[in-house]
N, C-alpha and C positions, 0 to 999 in steps of 0.2 A: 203576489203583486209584481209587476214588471215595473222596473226602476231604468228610466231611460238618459242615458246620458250621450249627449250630441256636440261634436266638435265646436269648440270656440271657434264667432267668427268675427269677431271684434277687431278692431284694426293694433295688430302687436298687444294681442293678449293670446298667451301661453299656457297658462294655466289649465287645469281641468278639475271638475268638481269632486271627481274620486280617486285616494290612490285606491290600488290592487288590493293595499292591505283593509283600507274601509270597503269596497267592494265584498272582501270575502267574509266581514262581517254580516254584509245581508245575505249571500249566499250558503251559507253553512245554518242559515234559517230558511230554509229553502224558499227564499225569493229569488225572482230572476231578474239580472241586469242586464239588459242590452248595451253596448256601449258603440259608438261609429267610430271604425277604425282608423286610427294615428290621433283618436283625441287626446293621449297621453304623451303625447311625441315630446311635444314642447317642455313636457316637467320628466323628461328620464323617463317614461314608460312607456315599452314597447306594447303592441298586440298581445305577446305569448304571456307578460305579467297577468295581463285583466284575462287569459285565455285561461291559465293557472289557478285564477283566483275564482273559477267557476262562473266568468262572465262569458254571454253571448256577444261577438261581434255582427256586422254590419259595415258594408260599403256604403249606406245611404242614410244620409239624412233623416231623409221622409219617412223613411222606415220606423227611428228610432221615436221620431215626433206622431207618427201616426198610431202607433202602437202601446206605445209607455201609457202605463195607470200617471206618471208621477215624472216630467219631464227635470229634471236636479244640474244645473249650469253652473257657472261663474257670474257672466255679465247675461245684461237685461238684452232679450230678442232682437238682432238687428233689425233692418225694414228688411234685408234678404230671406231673413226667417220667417217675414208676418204672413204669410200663404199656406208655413207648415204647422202653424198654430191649430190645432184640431179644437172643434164646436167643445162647450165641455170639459175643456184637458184640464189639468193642475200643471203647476210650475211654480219649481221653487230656487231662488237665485236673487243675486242684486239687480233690484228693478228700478228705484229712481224714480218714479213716476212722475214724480214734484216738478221736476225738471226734464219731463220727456211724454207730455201729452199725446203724441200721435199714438208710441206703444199704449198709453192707457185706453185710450178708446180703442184700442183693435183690443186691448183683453176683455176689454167690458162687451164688444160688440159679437169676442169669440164665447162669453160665458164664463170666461177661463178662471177657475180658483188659480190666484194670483199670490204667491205667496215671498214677501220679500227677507231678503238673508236682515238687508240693513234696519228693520221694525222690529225684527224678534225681539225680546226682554227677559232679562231673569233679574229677581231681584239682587243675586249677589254679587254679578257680572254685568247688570246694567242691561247692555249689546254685547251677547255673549257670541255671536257668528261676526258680528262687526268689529269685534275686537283686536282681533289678532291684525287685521287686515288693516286700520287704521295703525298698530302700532306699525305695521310694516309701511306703510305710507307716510308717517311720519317723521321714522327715519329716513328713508326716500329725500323727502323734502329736502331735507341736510344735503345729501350728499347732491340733488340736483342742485341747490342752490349755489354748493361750494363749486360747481362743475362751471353753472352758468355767472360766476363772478368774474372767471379767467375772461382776460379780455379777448382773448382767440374767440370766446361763445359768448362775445357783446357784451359781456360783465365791466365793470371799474376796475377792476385788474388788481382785486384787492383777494388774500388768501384768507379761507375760513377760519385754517386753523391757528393757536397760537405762534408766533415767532419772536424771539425776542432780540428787544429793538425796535419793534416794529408796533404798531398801535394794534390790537385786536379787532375782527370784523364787530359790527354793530348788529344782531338780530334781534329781529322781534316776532314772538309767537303771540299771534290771537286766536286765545281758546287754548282751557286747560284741562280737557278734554283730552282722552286715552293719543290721540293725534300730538296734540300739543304738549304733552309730557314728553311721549318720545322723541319729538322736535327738538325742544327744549332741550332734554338732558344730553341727547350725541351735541346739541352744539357746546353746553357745558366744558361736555369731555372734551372737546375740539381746542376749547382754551377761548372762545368767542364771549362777548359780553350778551346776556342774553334780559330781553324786555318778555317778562311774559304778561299777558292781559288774561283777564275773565273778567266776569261778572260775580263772580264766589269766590269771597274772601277766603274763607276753609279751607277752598280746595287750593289756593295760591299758599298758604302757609303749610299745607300739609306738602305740597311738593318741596317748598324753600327747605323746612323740613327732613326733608327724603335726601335731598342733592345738597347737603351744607358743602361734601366733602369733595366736588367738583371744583376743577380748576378756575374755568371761568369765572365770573363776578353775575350775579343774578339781582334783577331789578325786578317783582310782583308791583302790577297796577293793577285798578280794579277798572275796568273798563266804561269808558266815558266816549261820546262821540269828539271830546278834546284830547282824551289823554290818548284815544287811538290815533288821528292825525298827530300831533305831535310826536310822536314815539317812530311813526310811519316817515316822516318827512325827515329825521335824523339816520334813517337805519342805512345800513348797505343791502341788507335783506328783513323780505316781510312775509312770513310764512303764517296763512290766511289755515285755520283750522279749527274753525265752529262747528258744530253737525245741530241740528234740529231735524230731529223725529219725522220722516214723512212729508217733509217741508222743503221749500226752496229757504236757505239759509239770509238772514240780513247782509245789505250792501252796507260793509264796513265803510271798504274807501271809495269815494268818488270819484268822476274825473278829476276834475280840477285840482283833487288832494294829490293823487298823484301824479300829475303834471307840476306839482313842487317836490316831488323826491329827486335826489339825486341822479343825476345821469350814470347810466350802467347798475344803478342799484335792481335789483332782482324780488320780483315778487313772486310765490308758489304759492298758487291756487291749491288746496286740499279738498277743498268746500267742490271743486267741478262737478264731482257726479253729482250732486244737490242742486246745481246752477250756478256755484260759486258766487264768494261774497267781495269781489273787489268791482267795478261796477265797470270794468273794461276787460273783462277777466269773457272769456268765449272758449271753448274744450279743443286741446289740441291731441296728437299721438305722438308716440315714441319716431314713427318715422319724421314727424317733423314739431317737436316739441315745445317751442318757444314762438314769439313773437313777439315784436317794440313797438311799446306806445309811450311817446312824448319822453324818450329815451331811457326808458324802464325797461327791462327785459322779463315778458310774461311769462312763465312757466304753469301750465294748466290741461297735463294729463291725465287723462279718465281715466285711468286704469292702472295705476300705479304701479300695485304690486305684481301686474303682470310679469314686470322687468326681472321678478325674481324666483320664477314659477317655479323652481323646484321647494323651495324655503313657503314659499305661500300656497300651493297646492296643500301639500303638509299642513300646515295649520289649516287653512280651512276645511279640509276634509276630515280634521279630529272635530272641531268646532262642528260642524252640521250632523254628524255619525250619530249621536246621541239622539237628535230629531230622528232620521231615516229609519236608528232601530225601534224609535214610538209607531211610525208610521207602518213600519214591517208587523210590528204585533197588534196593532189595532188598528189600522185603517187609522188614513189621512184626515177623515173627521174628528175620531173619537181623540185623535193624536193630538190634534189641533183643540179639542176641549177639554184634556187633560192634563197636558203637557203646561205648569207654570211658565207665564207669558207666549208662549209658541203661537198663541191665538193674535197677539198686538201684531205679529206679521202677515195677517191676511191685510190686502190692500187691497182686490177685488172679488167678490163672489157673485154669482147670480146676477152675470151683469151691473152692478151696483160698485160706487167707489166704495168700500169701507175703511180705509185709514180715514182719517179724519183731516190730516195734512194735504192729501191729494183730494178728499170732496171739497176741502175750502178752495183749492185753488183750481177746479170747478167750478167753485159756485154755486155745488149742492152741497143738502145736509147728508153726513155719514150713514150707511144702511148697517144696523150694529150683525154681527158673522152669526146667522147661527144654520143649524144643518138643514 
């Protein structure tokens, strides 16, 4: 099997879906990896790693798209991509659909077995590719929010961390969800008063729980359309971290909710790659990250853990290996109908939406995956 891996071309995303050293896991099974030269650049790896590790290179894109049994990315096809999409192909990566119809109908319209990182499922890890990746994005959060509170970058010119003397910042996490823990607990450690929300009790007591021994002071609510405004309109930051399955996430806050938060208070969108749930919340990049509405400062990049692509390459390249070496010994079918939950991430085949999040927001029923 040829295993195709093709330059990120995402705006300030770095990252790439193999290092050298899961590369020569498939090669030393004598699969072949094409990869397009300097797609390692951005995470510390040169050419001569992935040359080392018994991969083929390439100058060309096309190449790698035209040729691959199994196209293996980071982030979901630009539009720049949509022409290199081969009739038939497979592709496995964060695809978003929920929140990115035009990519879903070119995969429906190329055939393409669609297979997304963020639907996989295991029962003991939940979202065992999406994991890592959210806990890096939710520290993220932290440190973007504490960055954009300094008033130099629009903030209330209030510091995240503790100081004494001084009153602690106000955050609030909504969703206690692998995002919102790691949110949570750096700002904990930070010394900040922290609001977290969900809708599961459990899971609010098992974190309170977890982090007794945190500086901070921690507040569990059980999530209410009052007790999120309320909580929202006190805070200095509002760090938005729900995911739903295959779905565009709920609009927590509306306009008008926050258009009564404090000036310079700081909201970060997590929820973007899903469509984000704050209801003025629209996807930014790192080149130009932020934006104000009704003197809030937006924070809502796609691509989070791009920022740290030697740390997140790494993790997501152990996190998928385990997939790729199914696919390497039995074929991408059999892998996909063996492999516990690996089948909840096909989102198109045979033309057909099959997640169930993406045919709703269609407006067809699911076509259920089979070979």
């Amino acid at each position: 099997m040829l295993f195709g891996i093709p330059s990120e071309t995402k705006i300030g995303e770095h990252r790439v879906s193999l290092t050298p050293e899961s590369a020569k896991e498939l090669t030393s099974r004598n699969q072949n990896v094409l990869i397009q030269t300097g797609a390692g650049t951005g995470s510390g790896y040169n050419d001569d790693a992935y040359r080392n590790a018994g991969c083929q290179i390439t100058n060309s894109a096309k190449e790698v798209w035209s040729t691959a049994d199994l196209i293996v990315k980071v982030k979901e096809p630009q539009p720049s991509e949509y022409d290199l999409i081969r009739y038939d192909s497979a592709l496995f990566t964060f695809l978003h659909l929920a929140a990115d119809l035009p990519l879903a109908n070119r995969l429906l319209e190329k055939s393409t077995l669609g297979i997304a990182y963020e639907t996989v499922t295991h029962p003991a890890t939940r979202f065992p590719i999406l994991a890592p990746m959210s806990a890096i994005a939710g520290q993220l959060a932290v440190h973007a929010a504490g960055h954009h509170l300094q008033r130099a970058h629009g903030g209330l010119g209030k510091l995240l961390s503790k100081i004494q003397g001084a009153p602690p910042a106000e955050v609030v996490v909504i969703g206690a969800g692998t995002v919102g823990q790691n949110s949570a607990h750096l700002a904990l450690a930070n010394g900040a008063n922290v609001t977290l929300i969900d809708v599961t009790q459990d899971r609010l007591d098992q974190f309170a729980s977890e982090n007794a021994q945190l500086t901070g002071n921690l507040k569990t609510v059980i999530s209410t359309a009052e007790s999120v405004e309320e909580s929202a309109i006190n805070a200095d930051v509002v760090i938005g971290a729900v995911y739903s399955p295959g779905r565009r996430p709920p609009v927590l806050l509306k306009e008008d909710q926050i258009a009564r938060m404090q000036q310079g208070s700081v909201l970060v969108d997590v929820a973007v790659d899903q469509g984000g749930c704050f209801e003025t919340t629209h996807s930014t990049s790192y080149e130009n990250p932020t934006y104000n509405v009704h003197g809030v400062v937006h924070y809502a990049v796609a691509n989070m853990p791009g920022a740290v692509p030697k740390t997140a390459t790494a993790a997501l390249s152990n996190a998928t290996l385990p997939y790729l070496i199914s696919i390497a010994e039995k074929g991408i079918i059999n892998a996909l109908k063996t492999e516990e939950g690996f089948a909840s991430g096909v989102n198109t085949h045979k033309g057909k939406p099959v997640d169930p999040g993406l045919a709703a927001i269609m407006g067809v029923a699911p076509t259920p995956f089979a070979a």
